[in-house]
C-alpha positions in Angstrom: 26.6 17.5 12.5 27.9 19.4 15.3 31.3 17.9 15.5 33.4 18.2 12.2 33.4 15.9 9.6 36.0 13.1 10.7 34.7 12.7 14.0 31.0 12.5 12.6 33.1 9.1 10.9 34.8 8.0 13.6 31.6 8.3 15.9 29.3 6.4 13.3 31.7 4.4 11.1 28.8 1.3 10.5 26.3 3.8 9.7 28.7 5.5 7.5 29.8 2.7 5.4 26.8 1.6 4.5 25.5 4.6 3.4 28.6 5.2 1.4 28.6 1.3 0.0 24.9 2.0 -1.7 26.0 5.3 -2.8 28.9 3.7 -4.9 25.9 1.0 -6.0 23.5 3.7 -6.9 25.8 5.8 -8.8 27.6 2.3 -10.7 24.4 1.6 -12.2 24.0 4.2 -14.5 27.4 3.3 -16.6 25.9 -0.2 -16.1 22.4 0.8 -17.5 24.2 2.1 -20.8 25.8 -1.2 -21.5 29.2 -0.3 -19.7 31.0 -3.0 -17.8 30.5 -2.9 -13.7 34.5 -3.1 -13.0 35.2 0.4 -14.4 31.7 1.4 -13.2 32.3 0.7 -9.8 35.6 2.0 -10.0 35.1 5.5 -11.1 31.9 5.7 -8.7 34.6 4.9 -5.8 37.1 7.7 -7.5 34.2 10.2 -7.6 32.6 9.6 -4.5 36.6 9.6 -2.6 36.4 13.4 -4.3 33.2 14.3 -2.9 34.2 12.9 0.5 37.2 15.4 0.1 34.7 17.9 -0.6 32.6 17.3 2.2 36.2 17.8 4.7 37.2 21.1 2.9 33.5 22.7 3.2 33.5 21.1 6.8 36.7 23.2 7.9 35.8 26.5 5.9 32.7 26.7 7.6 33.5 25.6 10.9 35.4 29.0 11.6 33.7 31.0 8.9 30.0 31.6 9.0 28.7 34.5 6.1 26.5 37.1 6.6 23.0 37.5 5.1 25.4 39.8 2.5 27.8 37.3 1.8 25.3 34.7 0.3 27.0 34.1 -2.4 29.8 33.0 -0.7 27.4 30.0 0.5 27.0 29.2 -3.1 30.7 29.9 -5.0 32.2 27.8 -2.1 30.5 24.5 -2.9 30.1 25.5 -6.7 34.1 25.6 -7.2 34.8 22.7 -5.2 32.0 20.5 -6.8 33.6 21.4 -10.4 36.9 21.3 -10.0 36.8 17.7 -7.9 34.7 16.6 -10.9 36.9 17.3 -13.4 39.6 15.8 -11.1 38.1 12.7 -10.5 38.1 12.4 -14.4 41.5 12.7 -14.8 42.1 10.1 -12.2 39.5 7.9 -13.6 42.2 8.2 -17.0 45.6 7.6 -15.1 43.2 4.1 -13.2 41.6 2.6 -16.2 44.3 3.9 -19.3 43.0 0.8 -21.4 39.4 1.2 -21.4 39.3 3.9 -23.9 35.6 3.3 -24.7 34.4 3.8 -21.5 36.9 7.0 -20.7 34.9 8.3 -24.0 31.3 7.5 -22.3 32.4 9.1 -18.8 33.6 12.0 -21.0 30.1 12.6 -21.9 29.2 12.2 -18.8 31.6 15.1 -17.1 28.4 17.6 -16.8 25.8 15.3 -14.9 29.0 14.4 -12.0 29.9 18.1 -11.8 26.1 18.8 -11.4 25.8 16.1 -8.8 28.7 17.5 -7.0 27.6 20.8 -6.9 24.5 20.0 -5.1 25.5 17.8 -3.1 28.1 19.9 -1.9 25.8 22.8 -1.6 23.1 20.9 0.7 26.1 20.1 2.6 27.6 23.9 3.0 23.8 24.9 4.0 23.5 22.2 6.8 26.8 23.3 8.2 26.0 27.0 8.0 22.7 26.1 9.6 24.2 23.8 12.3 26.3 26.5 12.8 24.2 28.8 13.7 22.4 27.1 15.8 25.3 25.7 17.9 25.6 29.7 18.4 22.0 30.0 19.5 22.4 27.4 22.0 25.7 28.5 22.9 24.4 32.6 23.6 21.5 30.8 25.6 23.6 28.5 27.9 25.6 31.7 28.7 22.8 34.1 29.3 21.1 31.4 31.5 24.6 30.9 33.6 24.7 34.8 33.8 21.1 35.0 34.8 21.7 32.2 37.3 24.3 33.8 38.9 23.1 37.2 39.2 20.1 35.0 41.1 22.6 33.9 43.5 24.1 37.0 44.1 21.3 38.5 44.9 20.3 35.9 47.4 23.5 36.3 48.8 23.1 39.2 49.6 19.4 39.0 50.8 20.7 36.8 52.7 23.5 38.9 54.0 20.6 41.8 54.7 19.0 40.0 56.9 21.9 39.2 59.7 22.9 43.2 60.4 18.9 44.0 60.7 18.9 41.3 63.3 22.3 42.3 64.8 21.8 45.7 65.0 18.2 45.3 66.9 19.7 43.2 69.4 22.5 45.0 70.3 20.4 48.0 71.0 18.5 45.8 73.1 22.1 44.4 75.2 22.8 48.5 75.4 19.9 49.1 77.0 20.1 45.9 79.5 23.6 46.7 80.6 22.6 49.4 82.4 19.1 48.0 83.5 19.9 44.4 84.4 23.6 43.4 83.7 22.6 39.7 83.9 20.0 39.6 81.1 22.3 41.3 79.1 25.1 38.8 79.5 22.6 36.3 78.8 21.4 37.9 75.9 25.2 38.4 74.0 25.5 34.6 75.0 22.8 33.5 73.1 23.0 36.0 70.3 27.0 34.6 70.3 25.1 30.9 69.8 22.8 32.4 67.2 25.5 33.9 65.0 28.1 30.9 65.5 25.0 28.7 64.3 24.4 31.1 61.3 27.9 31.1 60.4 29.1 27.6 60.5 25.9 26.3 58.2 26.4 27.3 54.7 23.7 25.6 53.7 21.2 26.6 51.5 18.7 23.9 52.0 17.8 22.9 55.9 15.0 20.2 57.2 12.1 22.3 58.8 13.7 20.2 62.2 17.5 21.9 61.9 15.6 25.3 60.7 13.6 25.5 64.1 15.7 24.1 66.1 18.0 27.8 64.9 14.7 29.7 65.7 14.6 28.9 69.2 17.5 30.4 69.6 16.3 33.4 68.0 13.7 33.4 70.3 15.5 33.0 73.1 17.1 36.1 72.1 13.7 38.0 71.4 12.5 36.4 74.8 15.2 38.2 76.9 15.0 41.6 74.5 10.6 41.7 75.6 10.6 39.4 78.8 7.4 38.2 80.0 5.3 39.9 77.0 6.1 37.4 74.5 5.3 34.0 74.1 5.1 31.8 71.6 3.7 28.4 70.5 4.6 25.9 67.7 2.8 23.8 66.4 4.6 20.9 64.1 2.9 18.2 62.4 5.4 15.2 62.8 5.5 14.0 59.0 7.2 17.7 58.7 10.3 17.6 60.4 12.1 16.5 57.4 10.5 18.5 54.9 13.3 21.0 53.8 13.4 24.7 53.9 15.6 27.4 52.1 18.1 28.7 55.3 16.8 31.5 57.7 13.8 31.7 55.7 11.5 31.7 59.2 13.6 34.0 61.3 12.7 37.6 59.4 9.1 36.5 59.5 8.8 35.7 62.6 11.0 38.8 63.7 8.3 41.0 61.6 5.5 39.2 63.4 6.9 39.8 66.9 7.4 43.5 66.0 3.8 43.8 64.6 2.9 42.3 67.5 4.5 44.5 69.9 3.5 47.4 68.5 0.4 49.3 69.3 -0.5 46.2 71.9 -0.6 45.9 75.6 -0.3 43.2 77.6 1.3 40.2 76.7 2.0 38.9 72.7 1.3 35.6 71.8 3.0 34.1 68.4 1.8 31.1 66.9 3.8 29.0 64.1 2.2 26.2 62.3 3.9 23.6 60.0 2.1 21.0 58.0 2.1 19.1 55.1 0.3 20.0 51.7 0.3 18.2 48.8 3.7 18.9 46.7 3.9 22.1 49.6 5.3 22.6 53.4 2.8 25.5 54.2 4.1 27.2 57.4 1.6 29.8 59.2 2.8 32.6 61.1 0.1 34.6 63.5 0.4 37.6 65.6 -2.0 39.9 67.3 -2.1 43.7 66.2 -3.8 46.7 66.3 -5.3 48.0 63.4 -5.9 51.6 64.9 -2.4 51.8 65.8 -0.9 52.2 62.0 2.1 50.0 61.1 5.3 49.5 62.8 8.7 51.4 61.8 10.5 50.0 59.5 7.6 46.9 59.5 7.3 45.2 56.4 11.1 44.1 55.6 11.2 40.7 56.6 8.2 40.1 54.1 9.7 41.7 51.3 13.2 39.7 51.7 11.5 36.8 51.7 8.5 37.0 49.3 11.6 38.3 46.7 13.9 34.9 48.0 10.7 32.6 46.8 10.5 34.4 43.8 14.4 33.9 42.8 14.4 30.2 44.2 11.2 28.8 42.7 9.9 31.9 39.8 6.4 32.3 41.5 5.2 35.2 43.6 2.0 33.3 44.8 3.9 31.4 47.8 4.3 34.4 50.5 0.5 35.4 51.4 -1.2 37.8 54.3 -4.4 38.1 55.6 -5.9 40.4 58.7 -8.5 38.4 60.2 -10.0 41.1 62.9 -6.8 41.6 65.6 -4.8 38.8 64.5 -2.3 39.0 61.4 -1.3 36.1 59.6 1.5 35.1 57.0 1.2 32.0 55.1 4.2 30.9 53.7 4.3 27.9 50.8 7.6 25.6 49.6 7.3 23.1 47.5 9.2 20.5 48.3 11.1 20.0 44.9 13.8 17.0 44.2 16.8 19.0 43.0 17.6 22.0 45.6 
């Protein structure tokens, strides 16, 4: 019904034949029933029902690019109403020109005129109702399949530039850190642009948006490689990666901002040195990644603290629809972030 009317015939010619081949039957008996022989019978039943098949095209191409309002009803009904009559009376007259000799029957058919054009009409008008309806529901589907390709790509967008958010915060705390190395120790600063160069080449040349957990760590040691040189002997850090993980698959730079948010929490308001632990393992369906880092409660929060969680707990939200995949806890001194991703098929 959603294509127009020819290539509905072309698509199910079998289907159609048949049904038009015991239409002709159905309608042949009535003639037939009244003591009328079947050759004229069949014949006018093959004139009318050519008509109404002419109807059905006409209806098909007015309502294809016209669809009335709820005030123009009535349109739905004179439509089908005119076309019905006025093929009935045509097939009549072409039922005289084809059988000129059979005068008795031409007299019965006469008498029959009413019942075809009543038949034609509703027929007609079942068929004008299914296109109108078809109609607008192809316009339904049509309204959704845009508003979910402009909802999608808003989603992107924003990732993008979540995404994009995340690289200058980064930047701009590292090069503060290189300004005041230069100064300080010259070395650890041209150390430090090295591997923040390696860092941002990495970042750069993977336009991925799906990593394994292996290729996503394997970019966070150089992140913390950076951080390393940026706090020195303070910070230190362990991982600790279940094996049946490493190919498990995780959005891009999704660790990075949390652990740069856990190395500042740890940092601040603590003495002596900061130890950050990342765990990766396997739940069922889930990669579940914890992130752990001392703090102190008495000290209030960081400046500025907070971010990394908020880019990512809003990432997870526009990637999978759930807000219940991004969860903290304070467990006396130490801070954790639990992070789930389900490992769907289609990324």
């Amino acid at each position: 019904m959603g294509r127009s009317f020819l290539k509905y015939l072309k698509a199910n010619y079998m289907i159609f034949s048949a049904a038009i081949t015991l239409w002709i039957a159905a309608i042949s008996l009535l003639p037939v029933f009244y003591g009328q022989e079947w050759l004229p019978s069949v014949t006018e039943a093959a004139t009318f029902t050519a008509f109404l098949l002419l109807g059905f095209i006409v209806l098909d191409n007015i309502f294809r690019y016209f669809s009335p309002k709820k005030s123009q009803w009535w349109l739905l009904i004179s439509f089908p109403l005119v076309t019905g009559l006025t093929l009935a009376y045509i097939s009549q007259k072409t039922i005289t020109l084809l059988l000129p000799s059979a005068s008795e029957y031409l007299l019965f058919t006469d008498n029959l005129l009413p019942v075809k054009g009543f038949i034609a009409v509703l027929v007609l008008l079942a068929w004008s109702i299914l296109l109108v309806l078809n109609s607008r529901i192809e316009e339904q589907i049509d309204i959704k399949e845009r508003l979910s390709k402009i909802e999608e790509m808003s989603r992107e967008a924003e990732l993008h530039q979540l995404r994009q958010q995340l690289q200058p915060h980064f930047l701009f705390n590292s090069l503060n850190s290189v300004s005041a190395l230069i100064k300080s120790d010259p070395e650890r600063a041209r150390e430090m642009i090295f591997q923040l160069a390696d860092f941002l080449r990495g970042t750069i040349q993977n336009n991925k948006k799906w990593l394994t957990l292996k290729s996503e760590l394997e970019h966070l040691e150089l992140f913390l490689s950076i951080e390393k040189v940026r706090f020195g002997h303070r910070l230190e850090t362990i991982l600790e990666i279940d094996s049946e993980t490493d190919q498990l698959t995780i959005p891009q730079l999704l660790l990075q901002p949390l652990v740069e948010n856990a190395i500042k929490h740890g940092l601040y308001g603590v003495t002596g040195d900061v130890l950050i632990k990342i765990r990766a393992q396997y739940r069922p369906g889930n990669l579940e990644i914890l992130i752990e880092n001392p703090f102190n409660p008495d000290s209030g929060k960081a400046k500025g603290s907070g971010f990394g969680l908020e880019v990512v707990a809003r990432r997870l939200f526009l990637i999978f629809g759930r807000n219940d995949l991004l969860n903290t806890r304070e467990d006396g001194h130490i801070f954790t972030v639990q992070v789930k991703i389900p490992q769907i098929a289609e990324k």
